[in-house]
N, C-alpha and C positions, 0 to 999 in steps of 0.2 A: 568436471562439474565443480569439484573445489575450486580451482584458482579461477574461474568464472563467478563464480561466487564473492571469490575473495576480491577481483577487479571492482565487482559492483559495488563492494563498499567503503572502493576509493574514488567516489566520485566528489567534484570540486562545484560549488554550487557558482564560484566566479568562472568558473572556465570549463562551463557547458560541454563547448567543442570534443574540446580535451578528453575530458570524462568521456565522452561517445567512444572516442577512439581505444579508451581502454577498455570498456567495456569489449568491444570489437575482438580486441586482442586473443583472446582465448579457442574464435572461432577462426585467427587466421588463412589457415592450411588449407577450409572449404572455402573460403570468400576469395582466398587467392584464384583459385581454381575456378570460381564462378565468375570472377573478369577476365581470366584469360578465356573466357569462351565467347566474350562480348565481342570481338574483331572476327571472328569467323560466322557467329548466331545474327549480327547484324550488317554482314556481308553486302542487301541487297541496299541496304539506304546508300551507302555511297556508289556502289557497284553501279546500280539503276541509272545515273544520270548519264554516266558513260556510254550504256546500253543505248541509249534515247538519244544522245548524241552522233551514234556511230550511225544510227539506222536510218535517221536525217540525212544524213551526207551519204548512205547508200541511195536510199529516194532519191536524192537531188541529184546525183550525178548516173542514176538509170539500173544500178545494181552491181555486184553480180547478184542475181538470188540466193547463190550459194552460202552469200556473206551475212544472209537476214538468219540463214537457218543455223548457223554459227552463236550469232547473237542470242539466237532465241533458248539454243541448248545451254549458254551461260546463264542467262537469266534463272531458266527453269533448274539446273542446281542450285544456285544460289540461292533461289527462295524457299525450294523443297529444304535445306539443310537446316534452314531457321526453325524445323518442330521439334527435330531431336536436341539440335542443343539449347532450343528454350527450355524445353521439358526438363532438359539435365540441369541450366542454368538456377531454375526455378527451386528444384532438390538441393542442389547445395547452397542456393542462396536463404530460403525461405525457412529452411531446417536450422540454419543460424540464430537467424530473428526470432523464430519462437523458442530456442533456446535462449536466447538471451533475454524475453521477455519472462521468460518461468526462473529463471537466475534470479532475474530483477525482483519478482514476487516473494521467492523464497527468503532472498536477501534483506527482503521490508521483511518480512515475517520474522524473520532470527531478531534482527534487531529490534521490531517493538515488542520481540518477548525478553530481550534483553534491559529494555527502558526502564527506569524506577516509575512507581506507581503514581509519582509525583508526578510524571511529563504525563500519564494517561488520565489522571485525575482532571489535568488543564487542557487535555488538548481531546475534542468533538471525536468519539469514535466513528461519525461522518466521514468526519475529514480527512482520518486515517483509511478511511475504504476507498475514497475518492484516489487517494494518493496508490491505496494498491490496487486496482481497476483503471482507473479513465488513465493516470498519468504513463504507466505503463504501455496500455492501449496505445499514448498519442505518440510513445518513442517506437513502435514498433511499425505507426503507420507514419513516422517521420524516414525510419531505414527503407519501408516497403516504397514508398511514392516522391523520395529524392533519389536513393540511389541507382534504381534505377535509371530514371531522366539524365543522372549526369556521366553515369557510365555511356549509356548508350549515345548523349550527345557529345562526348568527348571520341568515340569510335568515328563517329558520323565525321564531325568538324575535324578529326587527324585525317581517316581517310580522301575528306576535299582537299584538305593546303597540301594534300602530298598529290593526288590527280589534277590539282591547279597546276603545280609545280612545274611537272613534268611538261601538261601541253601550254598552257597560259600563266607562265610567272610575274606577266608583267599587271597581272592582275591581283598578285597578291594583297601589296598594301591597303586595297577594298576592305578585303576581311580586315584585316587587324586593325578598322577603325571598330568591331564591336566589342571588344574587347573592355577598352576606357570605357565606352557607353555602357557595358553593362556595371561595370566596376563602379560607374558615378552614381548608376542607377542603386545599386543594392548599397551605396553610401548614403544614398539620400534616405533610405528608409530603416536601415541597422538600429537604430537611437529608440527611434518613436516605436518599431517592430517590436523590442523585449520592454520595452516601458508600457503599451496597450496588453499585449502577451500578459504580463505580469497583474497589470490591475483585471484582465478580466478571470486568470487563474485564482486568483485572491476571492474574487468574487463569487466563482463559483465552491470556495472552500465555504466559504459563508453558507451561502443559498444551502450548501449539503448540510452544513450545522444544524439552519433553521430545519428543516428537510425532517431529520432526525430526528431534534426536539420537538416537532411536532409530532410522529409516529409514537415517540415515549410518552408526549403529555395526553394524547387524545382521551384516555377515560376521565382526569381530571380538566379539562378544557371540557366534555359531554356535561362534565356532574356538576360545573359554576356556570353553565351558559353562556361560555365566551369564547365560541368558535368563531365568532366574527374577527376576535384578537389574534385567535392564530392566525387566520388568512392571512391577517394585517401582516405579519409580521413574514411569513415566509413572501408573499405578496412584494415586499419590500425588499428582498434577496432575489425573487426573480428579476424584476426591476434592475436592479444593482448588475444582474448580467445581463439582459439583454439591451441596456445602455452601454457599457464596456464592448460586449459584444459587438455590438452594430458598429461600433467607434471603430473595434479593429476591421471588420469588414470591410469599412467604408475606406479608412486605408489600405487595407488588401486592393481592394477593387482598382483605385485609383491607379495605383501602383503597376498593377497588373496590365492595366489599361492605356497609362503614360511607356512601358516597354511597348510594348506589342506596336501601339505607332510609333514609336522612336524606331524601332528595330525593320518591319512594314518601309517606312518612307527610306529607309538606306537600303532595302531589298530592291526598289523603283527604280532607288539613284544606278545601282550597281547594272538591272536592267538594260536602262536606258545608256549606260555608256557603252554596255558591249554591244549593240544594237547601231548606236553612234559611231563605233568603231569598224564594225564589220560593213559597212555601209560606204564609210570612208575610205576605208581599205589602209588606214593608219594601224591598223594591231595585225593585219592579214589575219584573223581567224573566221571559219566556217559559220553557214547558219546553224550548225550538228551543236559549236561550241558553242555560238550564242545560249543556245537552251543550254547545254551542261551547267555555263558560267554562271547564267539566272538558276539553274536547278539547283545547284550544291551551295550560291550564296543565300537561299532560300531556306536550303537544310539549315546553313552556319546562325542563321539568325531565327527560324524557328526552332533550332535547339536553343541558343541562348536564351528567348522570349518561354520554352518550357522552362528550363532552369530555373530561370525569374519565378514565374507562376509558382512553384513549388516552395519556394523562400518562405514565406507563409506558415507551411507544412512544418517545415525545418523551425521556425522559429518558436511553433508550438512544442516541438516534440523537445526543442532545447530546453523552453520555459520547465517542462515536465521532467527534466535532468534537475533543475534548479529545485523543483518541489522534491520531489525522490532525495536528493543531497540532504535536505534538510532533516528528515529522516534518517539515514542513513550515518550524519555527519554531529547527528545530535547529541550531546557530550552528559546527559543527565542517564548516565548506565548505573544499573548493580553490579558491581563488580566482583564477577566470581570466581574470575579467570584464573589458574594456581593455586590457589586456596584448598586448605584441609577438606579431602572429601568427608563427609560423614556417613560412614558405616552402620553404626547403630545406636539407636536413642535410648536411654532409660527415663528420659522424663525430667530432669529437675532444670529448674531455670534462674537465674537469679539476677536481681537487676541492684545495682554497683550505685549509688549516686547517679542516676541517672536522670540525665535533664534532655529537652528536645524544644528547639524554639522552629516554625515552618518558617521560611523565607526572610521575609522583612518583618515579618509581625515584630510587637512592644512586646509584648508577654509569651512567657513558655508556656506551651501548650503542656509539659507534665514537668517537675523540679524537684530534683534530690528526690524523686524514688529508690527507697530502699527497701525491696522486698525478698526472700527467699522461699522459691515454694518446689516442695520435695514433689520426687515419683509418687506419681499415684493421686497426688493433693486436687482437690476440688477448689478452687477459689474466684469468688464472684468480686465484681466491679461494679460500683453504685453510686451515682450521685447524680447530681444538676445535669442539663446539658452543656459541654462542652469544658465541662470537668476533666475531661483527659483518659476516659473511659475506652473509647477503640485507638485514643493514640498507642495505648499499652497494648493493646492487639496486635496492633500493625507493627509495632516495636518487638512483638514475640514472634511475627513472621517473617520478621526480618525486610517487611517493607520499608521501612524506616530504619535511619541510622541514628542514635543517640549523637545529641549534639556535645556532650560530657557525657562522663561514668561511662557503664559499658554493661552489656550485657551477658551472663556465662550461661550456655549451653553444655550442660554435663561436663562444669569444670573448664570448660572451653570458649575464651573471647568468640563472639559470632563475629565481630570482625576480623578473623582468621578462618572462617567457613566458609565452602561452599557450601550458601545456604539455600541452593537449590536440591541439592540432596538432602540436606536435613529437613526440609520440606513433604521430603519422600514419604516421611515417617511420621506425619500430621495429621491433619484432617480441619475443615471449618465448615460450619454449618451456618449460615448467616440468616439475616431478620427473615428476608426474598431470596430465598434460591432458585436459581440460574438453571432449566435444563436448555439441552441444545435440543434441535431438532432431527430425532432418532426416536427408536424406541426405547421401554422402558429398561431393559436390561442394557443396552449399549448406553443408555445414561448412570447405568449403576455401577456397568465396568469401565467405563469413561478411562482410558489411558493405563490400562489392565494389559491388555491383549488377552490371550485364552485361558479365559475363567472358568471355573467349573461347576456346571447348570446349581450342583448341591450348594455351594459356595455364595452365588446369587440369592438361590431361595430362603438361606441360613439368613443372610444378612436382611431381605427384604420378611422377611416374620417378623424379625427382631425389631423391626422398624417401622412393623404394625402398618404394614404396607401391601403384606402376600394377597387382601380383602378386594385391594384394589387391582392388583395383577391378577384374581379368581373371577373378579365381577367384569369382567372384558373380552368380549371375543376374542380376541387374539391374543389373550396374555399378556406376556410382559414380550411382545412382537410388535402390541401397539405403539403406532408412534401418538408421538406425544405433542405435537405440533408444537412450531416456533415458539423458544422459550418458554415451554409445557403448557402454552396457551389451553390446552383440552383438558387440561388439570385442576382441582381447587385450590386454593392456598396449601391449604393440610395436606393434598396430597401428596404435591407437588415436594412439601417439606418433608414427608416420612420417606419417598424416594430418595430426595438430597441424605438424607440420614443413613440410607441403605448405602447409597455411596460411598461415606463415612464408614458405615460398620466392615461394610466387603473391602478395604484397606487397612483394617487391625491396628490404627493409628497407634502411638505410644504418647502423644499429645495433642489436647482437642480444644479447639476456639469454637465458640458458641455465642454469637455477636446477634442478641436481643432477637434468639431463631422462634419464638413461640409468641410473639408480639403482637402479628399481626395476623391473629388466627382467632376463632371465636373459642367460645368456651367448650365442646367438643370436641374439637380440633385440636385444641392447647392439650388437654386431658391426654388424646390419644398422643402426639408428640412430644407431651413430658414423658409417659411412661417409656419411649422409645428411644429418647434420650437418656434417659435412667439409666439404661441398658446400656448405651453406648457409652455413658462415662465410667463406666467400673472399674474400675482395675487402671485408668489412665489418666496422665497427669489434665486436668483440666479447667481450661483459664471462662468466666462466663461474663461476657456481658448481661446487663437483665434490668429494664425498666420495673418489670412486675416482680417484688417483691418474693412474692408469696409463691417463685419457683425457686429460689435461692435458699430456702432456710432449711436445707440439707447442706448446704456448703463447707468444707471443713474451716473455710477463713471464709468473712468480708471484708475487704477493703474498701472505706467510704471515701469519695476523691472529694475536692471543692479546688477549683482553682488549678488543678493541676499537682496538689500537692494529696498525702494520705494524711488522714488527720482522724482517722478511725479505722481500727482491725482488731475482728473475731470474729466470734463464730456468732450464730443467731442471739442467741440467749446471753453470752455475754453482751452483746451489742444492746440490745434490750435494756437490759440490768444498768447501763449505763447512762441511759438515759438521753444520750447528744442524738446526732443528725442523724444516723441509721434509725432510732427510735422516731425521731421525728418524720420522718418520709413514712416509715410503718403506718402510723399514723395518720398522715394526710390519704394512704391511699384506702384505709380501714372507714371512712368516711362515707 
């Protein structure tokens, strides 16, 4: 499963093909085994015309009977053997492809937990579902509905030119006029095939975008009266595909259409000469071999014209190697590979000259921060928007990399951490917290494994939560519907909190978690925050004031820079911008 894993995320977004084959790789030894069963499982397609042949020319020339019931016991093995080694065919071929589809799943999944927050910030978590579902889906029904057709018509078309061979060689040359035809055929449409492929995949990344953003905005689209703008706009994304759509269809069709008589009228020609020939008595062949020679050019060119037909398939499920690569190949990683595991935290943090500018922006989103804040320290963040208040968050979680200065964890450069383990030992509580859809103790032990019931309950009292797991039929067994949709704000956040408590964090982010709570709700969530910051080091976002003035430090930002720190009362005392926001919100 490893080096299958590992194939999948060498895949080359220019060379599709390619990628397939590696992919492949891992499951060689079964897929070997499932074409060599293709010459004996599809036995009767070439076998048959022979049959048909032989039985002609006993008719015609009066028998023996003895010869028909000859005929008829080869037939009847030949077809009877085709259920055992389907069946077996099917076991080692189809246990491949779903392994290589759950490879392929696993493999998006390492990686986009490996991606900086920065690639998930920009890119539609639509479109990331889209990519691990449908693109997945269309390589696995790209293996299931070519490989087959071209195994099996490669069995068929070897076994004709070798039964041509032997009774009618002079009839070769026939076939290997389809050969070029098909070759010009799948040139004529290669170009235009991944260039429609690609605008209608595109399109449907979009359409998923909108798709999304509209499920996320529906309560505020309800509460301004402008559900006619969503439609508009997703309305506008279906559109976008089923013009794309149709485009490729319509060259599907055509395509499909233009083989099948190309292929068809050289089936007629080939008819008609053995028929011309046998007639003539220029080729000396039977009427037994007229049918053969029509029946197996018949196979050669309705295999090739299946082949064709499938192209389509294939070119979809390439397109979805190309979307998959980009994922897979996307170079914006955290890099944590090698790096100091982190054992154990005490808490202190300390930020060096630290400056962070996003992308292209003109201005650094925070410059020359210099802070130090000890085990145990409480310290709040306060200013404007976009002051620089969660960039120092995301800087403490090591989502972000200082673009200068540097950050020490307990003495220790973070860019010399794994700082997926030192995460281990965290905890964040944000404005909206996120449950999943479980119940309420499988959201409280969330990536725990076996917890213990006292452990759970310890943490959700503390978190002035137990009221809500008491006043519920089923306890903390209920689920809590998608995104704890069945939950109130508050509750929803004194859960999140229990979370928090039942992991004993040594350091804790609190990104403006009691904001959007009414005044009952705030109350009972401050006090359960209280509790959870005790004894640990903890960094606070906080629009409202008036939960911060326990803090051992505030830091006032403007601009990205500090330009005010202390504690409540000196800030006060001082009279600047902390004093001034005091004020605007005492109003």
């Amino acid at each position: 499963m490893t080096s299958a894993r590992s194939s999948a995320t060498q895949l080359d977004a220019d060379h599709p093909l390619r990628s397939v084959f590696r992919l492949l790789r891992p499951h060689r030894r079964r897929l070997i085994a499932a074409a060599a069963l293709f010459p004996l499982k599809d036995t009767p397609q070439w076998l048959m015309p022979v049959v048909t042949a032989s039985v002609i020319d006993v008719v015609v020339a009066g028998g023996p009977p003895e010869a028909l019931a000859m005929w008829a016991g080869i037939a009847f093995l030949a077809v009877a053997q085709n259920y055992p080694t389907h069946v077996a065919y099917t076991k080692l071929f189809m246990r491949s492809v779903r392994r290589l589809g759950a490879d392929l799943r696993n493999a998006l999944t390492a990686r986009l937990q490996s991606l900086s927050i920065g690639f998930h910030s920009r890119t539609s978590s639509s479109i990331v579902q889209t990519k691990v579902v449908r693109d997945v889906e269309n390589i696995e029904l790209m293996l299931q509905q070519v490989t087959h057709p071209v195994l099996a018509q490669t069995m068929v078309i070897s076994g004709a030119i070798v039964m041509t061979a032997l009774t009618m060689p002079t009839f070769l040359p026939v076939y290997a006029l389809t050969i070029p035809i098909a070759v010009l055929l799948r040139y004529l449409l290669a170009r235009r095939s991944r260039q429609r492929n690609e605008a209608f995949r595109q399109n449907v990344e979009v359409f998923a975008g909108r798709v999304g953003e509209m499920a996320t905005l529906i309560p505020i689209t309800r509460a301004h009266g402008i559900e006619a703008t969503a439609q508009e706009r997703v309305a506008e994304g279906a559109e976008g595909v089923k013009a794309s759509g149709y485009a490729l269809d319509l060259l599907n069709g055509r395509f499909q259409s233009l083989s099948w008589v190309v292929l068809q009228l050289l089936s007629v020609i080939c008819l008609m000469s053995a028929a011309w020939t046998a007639i003539t008595g220029w080729g000396q062949i039977t009427p037994g071999q007229v049918v053969q020679l029509s029946a197996y050019f018949g196979l050669i060119t309705g295999g090739v014209t299946q082949v064709l037909m499938v192209i389509p398939v294939g070119a979809r499920g390439l397109e979805s190697v190309r979307s998959i690569a980009e994922v897979l190949t996307e170079p914006d990683l955290e890099e944590n590979e090698g790096r100091a595991v982190v054992e154990e935290v005490r808490g202190r943090l300390r930020f060096e000259q630290v400056s962070l500018r996003y992308g292209e922006a003109e201005a650094e989103a925070v410059s020359d921060v210099d802070l130090d804040i000890a085990p145990g320290e409480t310290v709040a963040f306060v200013g404007p928007s976009g002051s620089g208040k969660s960039t120092l968050l995301n800087l403490a979680l090591g989502f972000l990399r200082p673009t200068s200065g540097r950050l020490l964890l307990d003495e220790a450069d973070a860019a010399t951490l794994d700082l997926r383990t030192y995460r281990r030992h965290l905890s964040v509580v944000p404005q909206e917290s996120v449950l999943f859809e479980g119940s309420i103790r499988d959201n409280v032990a969330y990536g725990l494994g076996d917890v213990p019931d006292e452990r759970i309950r310890a943490a959700l009292q503390d978190a002035n939560a137990a009221e809500i797991v008491d006043a519920l039929p089923e306890g903390w067994n209920t689920l809590v519907g998608e995104r704890g949709a069945r939950l109130s704000g508050g509750q929803r956040q004194r859960i999140a909190i229990a979370r928090a408590l039942v992991r004993d964090p040594k350091v804790l982010l609190l990104d403006e978690a009691t904001s959007a709570l009414d005044n009952e709700s705030e109350m009972l969530v401050q006090q359960a925050l209280s509790r959870l910051m005790a004894g640990r080091t903890t960094l606070v976002v906080a629009h409202r004031l008036s939960t911060i003035r326990d803090a051992n430090r505030i830091v006032v930002l403007d601009r990205g820079r500090i330009v005010e720190i202390g504690d409540h009362d000196e800030l006060m005392s001082i009279g600047g911008r902390y004093a001034a926001l005091q004020r605007l919100q005492q109003r």
